[in-house]
C-alpha positions as CSV (number, residue, x, y, z in Angstrom):
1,X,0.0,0.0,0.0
2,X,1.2,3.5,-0.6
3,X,0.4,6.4,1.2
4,X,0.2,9.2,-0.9
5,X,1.5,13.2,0.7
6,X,-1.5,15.8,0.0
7,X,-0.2,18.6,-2.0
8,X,-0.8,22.2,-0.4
9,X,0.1,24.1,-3.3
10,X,2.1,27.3,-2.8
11,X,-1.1,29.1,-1.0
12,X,-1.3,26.3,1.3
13,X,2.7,26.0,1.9
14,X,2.9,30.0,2.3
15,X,0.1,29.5,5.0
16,X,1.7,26.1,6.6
17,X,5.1,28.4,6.8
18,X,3.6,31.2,8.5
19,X,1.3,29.4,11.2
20,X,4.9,27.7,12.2
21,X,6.4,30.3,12.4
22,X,3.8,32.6,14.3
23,X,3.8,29.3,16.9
24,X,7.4,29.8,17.1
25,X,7.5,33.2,18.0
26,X,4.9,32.7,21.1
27,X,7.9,30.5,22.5
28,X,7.7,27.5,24.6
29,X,6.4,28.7,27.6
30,X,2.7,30.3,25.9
31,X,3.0,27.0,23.7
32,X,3.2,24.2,26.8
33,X,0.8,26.9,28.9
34,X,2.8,27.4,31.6
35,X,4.7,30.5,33.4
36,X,8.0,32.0,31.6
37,X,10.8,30.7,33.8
38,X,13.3,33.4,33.8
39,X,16.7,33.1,35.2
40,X,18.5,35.2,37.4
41,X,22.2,34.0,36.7
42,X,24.8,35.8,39.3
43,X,26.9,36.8,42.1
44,X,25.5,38.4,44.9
45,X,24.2,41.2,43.6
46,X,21.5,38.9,42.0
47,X,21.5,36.6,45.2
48,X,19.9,38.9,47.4
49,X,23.1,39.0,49.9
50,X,22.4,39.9,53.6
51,X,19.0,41.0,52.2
52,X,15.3,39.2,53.5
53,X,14.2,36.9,50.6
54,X,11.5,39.7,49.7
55,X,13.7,42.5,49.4
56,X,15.8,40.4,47.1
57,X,16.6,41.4,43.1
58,X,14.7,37.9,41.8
59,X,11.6,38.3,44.1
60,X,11.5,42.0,43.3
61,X,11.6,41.7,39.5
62,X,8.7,39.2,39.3
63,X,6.4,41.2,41.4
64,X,7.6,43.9,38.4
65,X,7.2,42.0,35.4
66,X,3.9,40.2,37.3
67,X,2.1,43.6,37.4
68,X,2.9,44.2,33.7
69,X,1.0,41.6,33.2
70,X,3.3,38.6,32.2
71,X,2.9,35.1,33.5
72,X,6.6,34.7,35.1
73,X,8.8,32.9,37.5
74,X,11.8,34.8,38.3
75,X,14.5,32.1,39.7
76,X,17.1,33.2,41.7
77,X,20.4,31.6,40.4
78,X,23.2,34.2,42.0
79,X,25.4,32.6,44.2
80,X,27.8,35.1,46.4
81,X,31.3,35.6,45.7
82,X,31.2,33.7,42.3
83,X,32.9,34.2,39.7
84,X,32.6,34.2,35.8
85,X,34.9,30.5,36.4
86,X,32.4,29.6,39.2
87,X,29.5,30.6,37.3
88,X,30.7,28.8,34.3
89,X,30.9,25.4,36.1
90,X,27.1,25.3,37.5
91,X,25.5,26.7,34.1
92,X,23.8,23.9,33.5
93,X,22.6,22.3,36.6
94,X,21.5,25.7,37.8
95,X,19.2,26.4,34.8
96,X,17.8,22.7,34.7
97,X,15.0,22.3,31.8
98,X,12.5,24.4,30.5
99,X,14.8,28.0,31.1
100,X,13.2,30.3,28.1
101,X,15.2,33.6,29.4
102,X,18.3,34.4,31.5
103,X,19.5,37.8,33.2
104,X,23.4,37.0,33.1
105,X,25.4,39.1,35.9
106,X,28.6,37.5,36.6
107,X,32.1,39.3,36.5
108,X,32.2,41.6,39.8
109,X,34.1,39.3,41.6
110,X,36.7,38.7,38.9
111,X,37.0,42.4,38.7
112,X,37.2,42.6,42.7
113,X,40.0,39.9,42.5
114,X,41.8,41.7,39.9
115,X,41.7,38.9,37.3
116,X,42.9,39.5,33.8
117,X,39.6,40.6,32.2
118,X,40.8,38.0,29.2
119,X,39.4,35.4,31.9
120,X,35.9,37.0,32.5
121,X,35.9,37.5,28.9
122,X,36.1,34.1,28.0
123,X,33.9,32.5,30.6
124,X,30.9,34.6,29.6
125,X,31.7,34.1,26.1
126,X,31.4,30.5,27.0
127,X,28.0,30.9,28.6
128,X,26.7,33.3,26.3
129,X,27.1,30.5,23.6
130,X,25.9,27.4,25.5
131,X,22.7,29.5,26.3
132,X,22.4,30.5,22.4
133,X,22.8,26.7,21.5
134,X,19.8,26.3,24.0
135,X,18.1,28.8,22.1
136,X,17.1,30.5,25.5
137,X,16.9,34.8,25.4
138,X,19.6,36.1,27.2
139,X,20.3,39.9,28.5
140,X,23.7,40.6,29.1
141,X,24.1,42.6,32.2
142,X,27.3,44.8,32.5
143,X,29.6,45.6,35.0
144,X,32.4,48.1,35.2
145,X,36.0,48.1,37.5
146,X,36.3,50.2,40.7
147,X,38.6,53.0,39.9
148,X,41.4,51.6,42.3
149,X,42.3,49.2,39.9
150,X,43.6,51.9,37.8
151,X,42.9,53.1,34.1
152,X,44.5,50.5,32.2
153,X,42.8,47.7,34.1
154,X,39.3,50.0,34.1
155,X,40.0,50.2,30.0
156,X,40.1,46.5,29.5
157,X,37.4,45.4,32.0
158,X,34.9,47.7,31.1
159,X,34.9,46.6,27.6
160,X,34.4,43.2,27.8
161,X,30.3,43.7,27.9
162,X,30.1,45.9,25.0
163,X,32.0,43.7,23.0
164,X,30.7,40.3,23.6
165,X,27.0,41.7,23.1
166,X,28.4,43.3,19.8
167,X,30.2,39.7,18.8
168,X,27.7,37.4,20.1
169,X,24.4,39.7,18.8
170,X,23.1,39.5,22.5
171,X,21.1,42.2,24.2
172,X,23.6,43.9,26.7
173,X,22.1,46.2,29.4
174,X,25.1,48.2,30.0
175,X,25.5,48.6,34.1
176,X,23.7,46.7,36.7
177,X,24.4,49.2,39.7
178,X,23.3,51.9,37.2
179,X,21.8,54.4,39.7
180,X,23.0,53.3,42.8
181,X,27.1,53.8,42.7
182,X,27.9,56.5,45.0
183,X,24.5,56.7,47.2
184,X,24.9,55.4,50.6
185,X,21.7,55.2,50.7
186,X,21.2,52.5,48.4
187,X,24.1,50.7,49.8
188,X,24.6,47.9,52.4
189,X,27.4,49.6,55.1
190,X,29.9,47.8,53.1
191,X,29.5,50.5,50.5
192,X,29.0,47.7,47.9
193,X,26.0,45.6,47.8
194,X,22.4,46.8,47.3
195,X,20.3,47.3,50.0
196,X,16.3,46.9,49.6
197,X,16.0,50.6,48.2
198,X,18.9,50.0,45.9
199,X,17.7,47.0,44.5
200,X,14.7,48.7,43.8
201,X,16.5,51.5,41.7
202,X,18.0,48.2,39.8
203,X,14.4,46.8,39.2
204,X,13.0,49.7,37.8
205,X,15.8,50.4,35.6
206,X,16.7,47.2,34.5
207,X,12.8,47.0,33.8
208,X,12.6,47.9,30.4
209,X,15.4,45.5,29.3
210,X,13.6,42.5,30.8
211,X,10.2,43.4,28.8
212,X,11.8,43.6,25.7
213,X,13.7,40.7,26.4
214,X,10.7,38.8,27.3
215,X,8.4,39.9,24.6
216,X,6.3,37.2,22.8
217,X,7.2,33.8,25.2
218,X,4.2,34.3,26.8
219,X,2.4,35.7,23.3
220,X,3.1,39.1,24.2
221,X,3.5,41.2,21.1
């Protein structure tokens, strides 16, 4: 017996085309009905350090994104004190299956440490492509060297973001403390970390970023 294909014609193939690919851009998360996991991949800036689980960057930003109206988990994958090395090694365990979106904030502590940015570079390279090979959205969050580390380190450091957003055509948001650096009263008294007002400044800047980087996983347009 043979089974004979139906033919759809160029009409029908032009629609068959364009249904896949509007299913496609709704994502996985509006396809299997479920929330939009979104990861919060860091150090402790994302981790929420010293901070009550509330007051936290993760919790914060899906109470955010949740009154915009999008159907989100925000997971809270920083770890403190880790590194672009550290946060290479737990990639995949952290995110686990079903990730469609990941805030990546890693390099502070290499900076801190005075590592030669090559090696921050590289790591996130690293990640940046095993999340692209997992086709899952990824915003690129930036960080830039304390001024005690002098120019020549500052030069190198802060370029890394730029560039791999530019080489790896990933959304970079350019500064994760933007708004907060030199305010006490954002600060934690060791004049570094967030406290609940600062992450707050973080949220609502960052804000913007994480809508457009979540637009259309949840059918969104």
């Amino acid at each position: 017996m043979r089974f004979c294909q139906p033919r759809l014609g160029v009409g029908g193939a032009r629609l068959a085309i364009a249904l896949f690919s509007g299913l496609a851009m709704l994502g996985m998360a509006a396809a299997e009905g479920r929330p939009i996991r979104l990861v919060a991949f860091g150090d402790s800036l994302t981790a929420g350090y010293q901070l009550p689980d509330a007051d936290g960057f993760a919790p914060k930003l899906q109470k955010a994104l949740r009154a915009q109206g999008y159907d989100v988990t925000v997971v809270n994958g920083g770890v403190s004190g880790d590194t672009t090395t550290g946060g290479l090694a737990r990639l995949d365990w952290t995110l686990g299956q079903g990730t469609d979106a990941v805030i990546l904030e890693l390099g502070a502590n290499d900076m801190l440490r005075g590592i030669d940015p090559a090696v921050p570079e590289k790591n996130l390279a690293a990640m940046i492509d095993a999340l692209k090979a997992r086709h899952i959205r990824l915003l690129l969050a930036g960080m830039r060297a304390t001024p005690s580390l002098g120019p020549d380190y500052a030069k190198r450091f802060d370029a890394i973001y730029p560039a791999l957003a530019k080489s790896r055509d990933v959304a970079l948001y350019p500064f994760f403390l933007q708004g907060i650096i030199g305010d006490a009263g954002q600060h934690l008294p060791d004049g570094l970390h967030p406290n609940a007002k600062g992450v707050d400044t973080i949220v609502a800047n960052i804000l913007p970023s994480v809508d457009a980087l979540l637009k259309g996983l949840d059918g969104k347009s």
